[in-house]
Each structure stands twice: as C-alpha cells, then as structure tokens.
C-alpha positions, -999 to 999 in steps of 0.1 A, spaced: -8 -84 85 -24 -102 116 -25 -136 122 -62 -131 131 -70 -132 96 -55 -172 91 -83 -190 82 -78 -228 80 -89 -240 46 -96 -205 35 -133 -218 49 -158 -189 42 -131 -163 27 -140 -150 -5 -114 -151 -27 -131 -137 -60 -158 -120 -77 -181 -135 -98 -211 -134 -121 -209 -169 -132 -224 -190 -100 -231 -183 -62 -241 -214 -38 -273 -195 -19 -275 -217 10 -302 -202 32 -328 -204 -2 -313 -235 -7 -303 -229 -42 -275 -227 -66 -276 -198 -90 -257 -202 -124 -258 -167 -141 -292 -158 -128 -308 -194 -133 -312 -221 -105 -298 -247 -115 -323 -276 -107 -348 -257 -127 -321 -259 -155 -313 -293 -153 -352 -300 -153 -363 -279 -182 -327 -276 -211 -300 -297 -222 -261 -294 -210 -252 -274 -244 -276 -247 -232 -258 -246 -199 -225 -245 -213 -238 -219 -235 -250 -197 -206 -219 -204 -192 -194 -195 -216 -212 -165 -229 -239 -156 -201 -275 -160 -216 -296 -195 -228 -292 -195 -262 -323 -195 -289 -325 -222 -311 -306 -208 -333 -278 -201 -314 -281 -237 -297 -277 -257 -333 -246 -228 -340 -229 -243 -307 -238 -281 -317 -224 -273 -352 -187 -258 -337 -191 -289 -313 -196 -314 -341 -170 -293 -363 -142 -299 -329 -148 -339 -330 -115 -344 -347 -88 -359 -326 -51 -360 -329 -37 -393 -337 -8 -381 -319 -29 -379 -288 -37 -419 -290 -2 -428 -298 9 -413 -266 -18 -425 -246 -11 -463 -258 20 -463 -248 8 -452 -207 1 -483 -189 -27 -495 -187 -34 -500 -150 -29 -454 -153 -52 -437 -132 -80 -423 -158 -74 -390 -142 -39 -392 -151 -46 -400 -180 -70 -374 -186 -48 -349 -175 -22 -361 -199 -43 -358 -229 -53 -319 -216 -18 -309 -209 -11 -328 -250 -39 -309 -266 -24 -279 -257 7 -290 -282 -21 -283 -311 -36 -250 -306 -18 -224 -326 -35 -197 -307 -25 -211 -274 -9 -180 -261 -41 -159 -269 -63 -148 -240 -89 -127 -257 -123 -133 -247 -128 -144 -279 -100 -173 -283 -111 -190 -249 -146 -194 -261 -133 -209 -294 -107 -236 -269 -138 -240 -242 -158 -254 -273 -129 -274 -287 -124 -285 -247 -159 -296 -246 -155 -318 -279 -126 -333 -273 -128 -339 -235 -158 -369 -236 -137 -386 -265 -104 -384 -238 -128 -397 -206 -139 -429 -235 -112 -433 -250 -84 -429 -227 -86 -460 -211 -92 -478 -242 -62 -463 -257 -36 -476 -228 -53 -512 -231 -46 -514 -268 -88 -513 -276 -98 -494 -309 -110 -458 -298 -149 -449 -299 -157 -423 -330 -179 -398 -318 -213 -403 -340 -225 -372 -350 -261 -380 -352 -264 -385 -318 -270 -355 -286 -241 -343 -267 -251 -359 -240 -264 -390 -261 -227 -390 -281 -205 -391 -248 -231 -418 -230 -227 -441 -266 -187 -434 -260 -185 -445 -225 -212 -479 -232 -204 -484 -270 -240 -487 -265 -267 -459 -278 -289 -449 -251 -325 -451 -253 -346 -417 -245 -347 -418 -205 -307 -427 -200 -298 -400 -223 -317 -374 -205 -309 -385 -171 -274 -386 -179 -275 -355 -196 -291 -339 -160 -258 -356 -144 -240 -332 -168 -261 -299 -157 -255 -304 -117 -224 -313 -124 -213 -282 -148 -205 -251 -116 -205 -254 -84 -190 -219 -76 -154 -221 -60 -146 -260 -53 -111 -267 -48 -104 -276 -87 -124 -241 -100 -97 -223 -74 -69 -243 -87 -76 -230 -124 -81 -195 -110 -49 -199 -96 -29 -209 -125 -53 -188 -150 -45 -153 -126 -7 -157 -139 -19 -157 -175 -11 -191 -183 -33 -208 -210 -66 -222 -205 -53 -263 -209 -27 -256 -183 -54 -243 -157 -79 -275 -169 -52 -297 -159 -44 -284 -128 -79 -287 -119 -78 -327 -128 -52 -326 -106 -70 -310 -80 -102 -335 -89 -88 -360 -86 -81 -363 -52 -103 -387 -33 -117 -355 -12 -126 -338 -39 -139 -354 -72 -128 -390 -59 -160 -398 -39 -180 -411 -63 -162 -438 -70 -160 -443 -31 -197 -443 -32 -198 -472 -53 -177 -497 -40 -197 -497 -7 -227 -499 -24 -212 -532 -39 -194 -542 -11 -230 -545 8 -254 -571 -9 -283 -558 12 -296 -528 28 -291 -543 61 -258 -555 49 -249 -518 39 -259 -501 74 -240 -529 96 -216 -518 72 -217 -485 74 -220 -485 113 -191 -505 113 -170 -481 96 -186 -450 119 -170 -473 150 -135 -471 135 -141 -435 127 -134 -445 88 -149 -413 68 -178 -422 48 -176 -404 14 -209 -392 -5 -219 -371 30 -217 -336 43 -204 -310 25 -181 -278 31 -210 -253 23 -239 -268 28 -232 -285 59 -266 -294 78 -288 -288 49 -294 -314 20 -278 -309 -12 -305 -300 -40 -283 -319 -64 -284 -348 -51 -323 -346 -41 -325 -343 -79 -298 -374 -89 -320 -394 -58 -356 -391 -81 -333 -400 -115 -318 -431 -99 -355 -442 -86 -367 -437 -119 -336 -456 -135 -340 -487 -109 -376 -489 -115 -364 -492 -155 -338 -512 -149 -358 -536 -124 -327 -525 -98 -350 -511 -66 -325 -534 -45 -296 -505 -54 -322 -481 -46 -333 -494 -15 -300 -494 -4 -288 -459 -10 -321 -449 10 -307 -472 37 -274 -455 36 -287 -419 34 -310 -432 68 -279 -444 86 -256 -415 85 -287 -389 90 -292 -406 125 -261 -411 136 -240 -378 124 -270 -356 110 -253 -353 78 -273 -354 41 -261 -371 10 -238 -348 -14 -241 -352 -50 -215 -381 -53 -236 -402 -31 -267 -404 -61 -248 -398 -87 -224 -425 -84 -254 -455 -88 -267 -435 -115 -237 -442 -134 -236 -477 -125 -272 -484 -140 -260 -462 -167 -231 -492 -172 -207 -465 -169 -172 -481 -157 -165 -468 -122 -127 -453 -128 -142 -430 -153 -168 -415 -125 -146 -392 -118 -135 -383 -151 -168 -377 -165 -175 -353 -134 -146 -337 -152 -159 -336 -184 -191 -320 -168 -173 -293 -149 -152 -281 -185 -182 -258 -193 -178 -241 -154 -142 -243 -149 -135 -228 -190 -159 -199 -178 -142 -192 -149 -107 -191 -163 -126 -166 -190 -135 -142 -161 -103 -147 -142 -83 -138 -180 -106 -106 -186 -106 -90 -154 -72 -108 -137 -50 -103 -104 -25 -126 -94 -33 -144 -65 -5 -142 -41 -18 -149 -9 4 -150 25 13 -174 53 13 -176 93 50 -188 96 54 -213 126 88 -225 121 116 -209 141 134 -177 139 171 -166 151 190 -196 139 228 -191 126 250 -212 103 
C-alpha cells in the first residue's frame, strides 16, 4: 500500500455507500433519501423524517399516526434506568450521562442480539421514545428532581420541548423546535455517524454503536459547539461588545466555534440560513432582537476577517436559549435529533456490512533489539 494514499482526517475519502443522505455542496443542498432537507424541515414534521429515514419513503397519514402510535406505545421507562442515574453526580456531563442511560437500555431489550432489518426498526423507534425522556430527565435524575412523564397528548416535538421546559409550548416554539429536530436528523458521514458505522460493521448492537457516537458528539469539535456558541453570546452584552470580543479572541488565535465547516467550507450552511430566519422570528416573539442583533454582528465579524459562514451550531444554539432550553442539554438534544440518522445508518451498515479495518503510515522506528 503507498503512503500516497494517507489522507489526514480521512478529509474527502469515501468510506461508504449510501442511500440515506449525500451533502451536494456545489447545489448547495443536502439530500436525505431523495428530499432536500430544507424543503423538509419547511413543509413535515420530524416523525415524517425519521420515518423516511428508517424505512426510505414519507409516510401517508396513515402510516404517520402507526409511527406516533409505536412511539407513544415505547414511552415506558425503566425505573432501573433512574435509580442508576440518581446515584451519578450531579455536576455529570449530560452527555455522559446520556450515554450511560444508552449503553443501560441495552440491559432491556430481549432481542438485543438480533440484526434483522426488522428488529432495528422496532429499537430505532424505542430509541426515539426513550432518548428525549434520557436528554430531560437525565439531569434531573442525578440532582434528585422528580422525572418529567412524557404527556401523550402532546406532538413529538411538542412532548420532548414540554420535557426539557416543564412548560407546553405554544404553536410557533413547537414548530420551530421541531425544524431544529429535521436539520438536525442526517448530516451524511460526521464523525459520530462514522463512529456507529464503525462499531455497527463488527455486528455489535445498535445501543452499543449510539453510544459510541455520544461519545464521538460530545467532543467540543463535534457536537460541543453549540454550547460554545452560547456562552459568547452571553459573555457579550452588546453587539459591539460581542465583535471587540470576538476580534479579541481572532488576535490570540482562540478558535471561534459556530464557523466554517469541514464540507462546506467557503459556502454558507443552508441549515443555519434556515435556524437564522427561526431565531428572527422567535426574537421578534420573544421581544429578544438584542440576541438577534448580535448573532448578525458575530456572523459579520468572522465573514470579514476569515471569510468563514456560520454552521448550524451558531443559530441553533440562541434558538434554544429563547426556547429556555438549559444550555448542557444543547448538545444532547442534537443527539436526540441525530437518533433517527445515525439508527438508519447502523440499519444500512447491518444489512449490507464489511468490517472496517483500515491501515496506518507507521512513523515510529524500525530495527531496534532487546
């Protein structure tokens, strides 16, 4: 094998085939199973997404209050879980957490060693269930506060908004949170869909490659940036607070999360063009054009002076902060989002699997004797 063929990163090698998502950057779109996914997130709900996802065409209406029904039917929790997760601290990293309660669920599926098509659809929908109540209810769990109850007369995205707030949402947060869901559901090959590839391509289970890719999420170049987002935002009381701020940190040649991305590069993210317009329309609600006006600030800075446009993280991360989401479960409910994408993948990976065993360019040194 030649060492020609090291790429750092793996940047721009393909490492799979797939009929799930592709990230069309010349047309500027992303392409979930045929679908652009702005035009999904503008015109369905997330439980039509994760529908296309897990079984590859938008469901009728029919087939939409089926899924609802084996979502609703999936509510229950193990008490177990909760015990466990009260006795964590409770300064735990909600991702850790998270994780935790993945890796646990596992413990409770008698088919967990079946990877028919067939029995992944039926854990991706007990996943998608159970996941919002572990993002909620996590955290409440490890500070000894009752958990929320999922209320089963609310939306999907309506149910896991009232667990994060204890609060129901009125008509506009629901659906704009619900959108947050839909751009966050695929995203192609990330680092945390590869990582459940990964550990899916040696035929482990499907909770053993979710929690890999929390582990993979979590880290603060990955899934971590929204929460980064935020704490500038509030660390800046004004928009000329936020670009002496952000300037300041350019100087020091401090990275500046929420900006650039590995694919997209030079060309804006059509996510976040979307997340932008929410969050206007949210401020405007909310009577929060201040947070607005600062983000626009922000995004103007770091176009001038690096020619980079906002990701995702950067919009969606004041979104949730008008949504009175906490900001340590940002990243989490990015999670929750991506369980429709990632479950797919590890589907596709199951039903048409090779082991990924890639190889290295050795550097270390040769000819040495005890």
């Amino acid at each position: 094998m030649s060492d020609t063929s090291y790429v750092p990163g793996l940047e721009n090698v393909i490492a799979s085939e797939t009929a799930i998502s592709y990230l069309d950057v010349e047309r500027e779109e992303i392409v979930l199973r045929g679908y652009e996914l702005i035009e999904l997130a503008q015109q369905v709900a997330y439980v039509d997404v994760a529908e296309l996802l897990l079984n590859g065409s938008l469901p009728d209406a029919g087939r939409r209050q089926e899924l609802e029904r084996k979502l609703v039917n999936e509510y229950d929790m193990p008490q177990a879980l909760y015990d466990m997760l009260s006795a964590m601290p409770e300064e735990a990293n909600r991702m850790d957490l998270l994780r935790t309660g993945i890796s646990a669920l596992a413990a409770f599926d008698k088919e967990l060693e079946d990877h028919s098509t067939d029995a992944n659809r039926r854990k991706a929908i007990s996943l998608l269930a159970k996941i919002p109540q572990l993002v909620a209810n996590g955290m409440r769990a490890a500070s000894g506060q009752p958990v929320r109850v999922p209320r089963k007369d609310l939306s999907y995205a309506g149910n896991f908004l009232y667990m994060l707030t204890g609060t129901k949402p009125n008509a506009l947060e629901e659906r704009i949170f619900d959108q947050s869901l839909i751009v966050y559901s695929e995203h192609e090959m990330p680092n945390s869909t590869f990582t459940a590839r990964v550990i899916a391509s040696t035929m482990s289970d499907m909770y053993g490659a979710l929690a890999g890719a929390v582990a993979s999420l979590k880290g603060y170049l990955h899934g971590g940036a929204n929460e980064a987002v935020m704490y500038m935002l509030l660390e800046a009381g004004t928009p000329d607070e936020l670009e002496s701020l952000m300037l300041s940190k350019l100087a020091r040649k401090e990275r500046i999360m929420g900006f650039g991305h590995r694919v997209y590069m030079r060309k804006p993210d059509p996510r976040a063009v979307l997340m932008k317009a929410s969050l206007e329309k949210l401020a405007q609600a909310r009577g929060r054009r201040d947070l607005y006006d600062k983000c626009i600030a922000g995004e103007a800075v770091m176009l001038k002076e690096k020619g980079l446009y906002p990701n995702l993280d950067y919009y969606a991360a004041p979104v949730y902060d008008l949504l009175r989401i906490p900001i340590p479960l940002f990243t989490p409910v990015f999670l929750a989002a991506r369980t429709a994408g990632i479950c797919a993948h590890v589907m596709e990976q199951h039903d048409h699997n090779r082991l990924f065993r890639p190889r290295v360019r050795y550097m270390g040194p040769r000819g040495l004797h005890p």
